[in-house]
Structures are given as structure tokens and as C-alpha cells.
Residue, then its C-alpha position, 0 to 999 in steps of 0.5 A: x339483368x334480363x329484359x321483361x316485357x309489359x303486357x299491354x293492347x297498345x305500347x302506351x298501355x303497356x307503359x301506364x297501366x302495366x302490373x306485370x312483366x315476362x320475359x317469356x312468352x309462357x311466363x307472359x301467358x301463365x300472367x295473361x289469363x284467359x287472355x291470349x297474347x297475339x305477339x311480341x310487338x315493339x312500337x315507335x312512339x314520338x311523344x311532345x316533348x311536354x309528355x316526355x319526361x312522364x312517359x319515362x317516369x313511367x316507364x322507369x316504375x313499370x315492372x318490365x327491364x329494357x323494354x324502352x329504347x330512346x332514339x332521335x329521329x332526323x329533326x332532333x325529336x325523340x322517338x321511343x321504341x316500346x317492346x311489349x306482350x300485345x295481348x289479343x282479344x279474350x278467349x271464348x270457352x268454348x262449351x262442351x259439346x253435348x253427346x248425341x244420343x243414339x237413336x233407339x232401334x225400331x222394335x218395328x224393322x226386322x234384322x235380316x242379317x245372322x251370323x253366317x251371313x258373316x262367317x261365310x267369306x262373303x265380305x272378304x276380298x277375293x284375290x285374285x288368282x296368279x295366272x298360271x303359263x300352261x306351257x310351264x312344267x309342273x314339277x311338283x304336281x300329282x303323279x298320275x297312277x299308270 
């Protein structure tokens, strides 16, 4: 059986009052809602020994699989690593941005540009012109009528 993690803000929540489990973060997201999971976060919990038989009850009726190890720490006490989907805070929709309306043309100003204003070349980029060796023979060139 594969691991399935609870979705939960804290591991402790994550323990009591979790409905479900994902074993991916994008099952975890589709079961999030408009809710965004921050990460995958595994917390050490070292509960009183008086809450530790209903932590693991809990734990055993959650709907997750291996997201609670036991461990003991120096002293004997034991020390529980919980594995959880942290959910982070609720996501704002945000709200359409509303078109901006085109300003209308003032009846007012005149156009001064036409249309051979734009077919003449003269927003086109000249090139500029190769320089030319004049001590270069030209081989190619008119012949001159003797």
C-alpha cells in the first residue's frame, strides 16, 4: 500500500480533522480547492504521554497510509514525525481586468499624414552604401563608345 498524506495548516490538524488523503501533490490540489498547498511538510510532534494513545488513535482512523512514524528521543520519550499536504492560504480570484475603452478620435484635429507619406521609402531604413576602392578594376562595367 502506497503512503497518502492529509491535507492540513499544522500536523496536529492534519491528524484530527482530516477528510482526505493524496498521495500526489496534484490529487492533493484537485482535493484543495481554491486552497493552495504551500508543500509537502513532515513536522516532529512530542505529545504527553497522556495524549499519546489518542494521537495514534487518530492517526489510525485518518484517511492517509504511513504519514506517521514513531521514534524516541534521548530520554525515552516518543517523538512522532507527521507528513502532511501544508495547505497555504486561500487563493483571491482575481477579478477580470476591465477592457479600456479606446479613446475616440477628436472630430477636431486634422490628419496630416496621406498615403504617400508611406509609400515613398521614407520610414524605411537606408543602408548603407559599401565603400567602393576606386583603384579597383571594374570588370564588369559599361563599356565606353570609342
Amino acid at each position: 500500500m502506497s503512503h497518502a498524506y492529509p491535507l492540513g495548516k499544522t500536523a496536529r490538524d492534519a491528524l484530527k480533522s482530516a477528510k482526505e488523503a493524496a498521495r500526489t501533490r496534484y490529487e492533493a490540489e484537485d482535493l484543495a480547492g481554491d486552497v493552495a498547498i504551500a508543500s509537502l511538510e513532515t513536522e516532529w510532534i512530542t505529545p504527553a504521554e497522556k495524549d499519546l494513545p489518542k494521537i495514534l488513535e487518530q492517526a489510525e482512523t485518518n484517511p492517509g497510509h504511513g504519514f506517521v512514524q514513531n521514534y524516541e528521543d534521548g530520554s525515552g520519550n516518543t517523538v512522532l514525525a507527521v507528513t502532511y499536504w501544508k495547505l497555504a492560504k486561500a487563493r483571491k480570484k482575481k477579478p477580470a481586468p476591465k477592457p479600456k475603452p479606446e479613446p475616440a478620435p477628436n472630430p477636431t484635429e486634422e490628419d496630416h499624414t496621406d498615403d504617400l507619406y508611406f509609400k515613398s521609402g521614407r520610414t524605411k531604413k537606408s543602408r548603407r552604401k559599401r565603400f567602393v576602392d576606386p583603384n579597383q578594376m571594374d570588370l564588369f562595367g559599361e563599356k565606353k563608345a570609342d
